[in-house]
C-alpha positions as CSV (number, residue, x, y, z in Angstrom):
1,X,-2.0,1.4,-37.6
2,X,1.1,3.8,-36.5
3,X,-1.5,6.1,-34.5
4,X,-2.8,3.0,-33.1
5,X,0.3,1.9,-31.5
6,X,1.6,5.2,-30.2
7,X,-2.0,5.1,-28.6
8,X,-1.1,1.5,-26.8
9,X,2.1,2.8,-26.0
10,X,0.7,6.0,-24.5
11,X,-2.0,4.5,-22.6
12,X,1.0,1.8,-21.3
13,X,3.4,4.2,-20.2
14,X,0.6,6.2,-18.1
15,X,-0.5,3.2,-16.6
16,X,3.5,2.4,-15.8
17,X,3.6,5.6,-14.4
18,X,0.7,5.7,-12.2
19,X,2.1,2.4,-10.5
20,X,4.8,3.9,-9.1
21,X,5.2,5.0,-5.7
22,X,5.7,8.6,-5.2
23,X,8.4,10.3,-3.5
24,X,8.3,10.8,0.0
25,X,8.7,14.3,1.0
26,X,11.9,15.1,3.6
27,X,8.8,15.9,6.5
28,X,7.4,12.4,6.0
29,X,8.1,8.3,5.9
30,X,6.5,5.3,4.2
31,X,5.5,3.1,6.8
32,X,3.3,-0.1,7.0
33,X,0.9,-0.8,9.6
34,X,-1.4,-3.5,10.8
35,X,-4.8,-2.8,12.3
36,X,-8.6,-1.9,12.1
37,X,-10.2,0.7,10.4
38,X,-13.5,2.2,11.6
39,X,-15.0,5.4,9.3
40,X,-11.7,7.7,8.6
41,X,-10.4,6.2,11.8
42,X,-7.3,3.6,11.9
43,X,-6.0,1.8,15.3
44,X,-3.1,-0.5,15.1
45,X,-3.8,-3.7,16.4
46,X,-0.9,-6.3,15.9
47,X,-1.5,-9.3,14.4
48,X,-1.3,-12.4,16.8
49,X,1.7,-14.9,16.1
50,X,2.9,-12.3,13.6
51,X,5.8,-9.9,14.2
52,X,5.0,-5.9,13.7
53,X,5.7,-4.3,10.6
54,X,6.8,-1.5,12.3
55,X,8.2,-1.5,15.7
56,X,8.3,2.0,16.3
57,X,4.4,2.5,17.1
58,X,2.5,1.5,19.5
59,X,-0.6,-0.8,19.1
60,X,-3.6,0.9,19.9
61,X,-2.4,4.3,18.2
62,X,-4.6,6.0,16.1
63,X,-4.2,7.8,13.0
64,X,-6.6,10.0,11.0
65,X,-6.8,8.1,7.2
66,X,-6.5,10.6,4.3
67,X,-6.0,9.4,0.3
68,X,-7.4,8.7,-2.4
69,X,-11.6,8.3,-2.5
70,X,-11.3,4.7,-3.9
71,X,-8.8,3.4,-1.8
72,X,-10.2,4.9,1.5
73,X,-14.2,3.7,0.0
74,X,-12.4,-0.1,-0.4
75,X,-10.7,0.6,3.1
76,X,-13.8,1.2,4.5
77,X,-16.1,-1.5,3.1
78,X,-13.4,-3.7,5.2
79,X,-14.8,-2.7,8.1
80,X,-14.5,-5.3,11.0
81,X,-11.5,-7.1,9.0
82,X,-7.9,-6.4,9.9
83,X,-5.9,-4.3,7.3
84,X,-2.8,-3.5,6.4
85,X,-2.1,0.1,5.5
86,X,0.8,1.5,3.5
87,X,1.3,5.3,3.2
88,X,2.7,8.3,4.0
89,X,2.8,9.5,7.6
90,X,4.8,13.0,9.2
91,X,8.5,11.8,10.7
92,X,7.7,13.9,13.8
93,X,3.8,12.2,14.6
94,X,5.8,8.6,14.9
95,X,8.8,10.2,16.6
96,X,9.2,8.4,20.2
97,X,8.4,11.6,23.1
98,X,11.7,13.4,23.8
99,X,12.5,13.6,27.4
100,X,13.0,11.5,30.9
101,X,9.9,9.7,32.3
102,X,9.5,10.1,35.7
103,X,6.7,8.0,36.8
104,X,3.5,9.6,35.3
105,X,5.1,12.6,34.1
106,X,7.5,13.5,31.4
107,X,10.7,15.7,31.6
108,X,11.8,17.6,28.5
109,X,14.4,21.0,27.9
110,X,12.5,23.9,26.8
111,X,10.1,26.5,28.1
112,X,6.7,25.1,30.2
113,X,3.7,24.7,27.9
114,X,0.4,25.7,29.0
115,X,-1.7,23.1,30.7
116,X,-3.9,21.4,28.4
117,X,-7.7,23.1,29.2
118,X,-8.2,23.5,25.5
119,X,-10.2,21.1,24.1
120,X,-8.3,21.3,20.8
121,X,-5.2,20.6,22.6
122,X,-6.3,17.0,24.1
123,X,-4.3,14.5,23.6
124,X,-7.4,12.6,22.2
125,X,-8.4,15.0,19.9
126,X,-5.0,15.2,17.8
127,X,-4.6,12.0,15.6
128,X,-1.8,12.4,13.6
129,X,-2.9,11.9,9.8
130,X,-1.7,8.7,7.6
131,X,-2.0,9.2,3.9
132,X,-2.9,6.0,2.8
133,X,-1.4,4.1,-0.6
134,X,-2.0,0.8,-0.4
135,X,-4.0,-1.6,1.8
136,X,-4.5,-5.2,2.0
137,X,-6.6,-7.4,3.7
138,X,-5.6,-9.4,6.2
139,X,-7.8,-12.7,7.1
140,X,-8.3,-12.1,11.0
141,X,-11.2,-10.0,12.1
142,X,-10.7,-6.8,14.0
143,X,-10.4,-7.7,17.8
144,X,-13.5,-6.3,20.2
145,X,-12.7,-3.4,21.9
């Protein structure tokens, strides 16, 4: 009977444990975002009559979606539903751009850069990577494109 309840009591406090949210690291921040998933894809869309969760990005922004397999697998059977992601994302991928806008073009300090010919340096192909937690359903589908 003792061995059974240290059992229960193990099996309790590992569950207790694994419900916790882990710590962010300095580099990163918990965020919570609204918007559609597609594959390992995410865009956020804001809901309609709803305020943004977070009003530092953009809608239409897209994030690459890393995590655990049975959250992204549940994530992803949601496709065509709107979600609402919570996770880990890097400080500097939701950082606004530094420098003056000038019409088209952006002024910053600092040496030049070389001009983007690379096709790994396209704006397109970096997608910052959000390291999803949590999700939630939300009961609007995903607007068409």
């Amino acid at each position: 009977m003792r061995t059974l309840s240290v059992v229960v009591f193990l099996i309790g406090s590992a569950a207790a444990f694994a419900a916790q949210e882990r710590p962010v690291p300095s580099d990163s921040t918990r965020i919570t975002l609204t918007g559609c998933a597609r594959k390992s894809l995410f865009v956020v869309r804001w809901r309609e009559d709803h305020e943004p969760v977070t009003s530092e990005i953009a809608e239409g922004r897209r994030f690459r979606l890393t995590g655990r397999k049975d959250v992204l697998n549940d994530v992803k059977k949601r496709e065509g539903s709107m979600v609402q992601l919570t996770g880990l994302v890097r400080k500097n991928a939701v950082a606004p751009p530094q420098g003056i806008s000038v019409g088209r073009v952006r002024i910053g300090l600092g040496s030049p850069q070389q001009p983007i010919s690379d096709p790994a340096r396209t704006p397109d192909m970096y997608q910052p990577i959000f390291d999803v937690e949590s999700y939630e359903l939300l009961p609007e589908p995903c607007p068409e494109k």
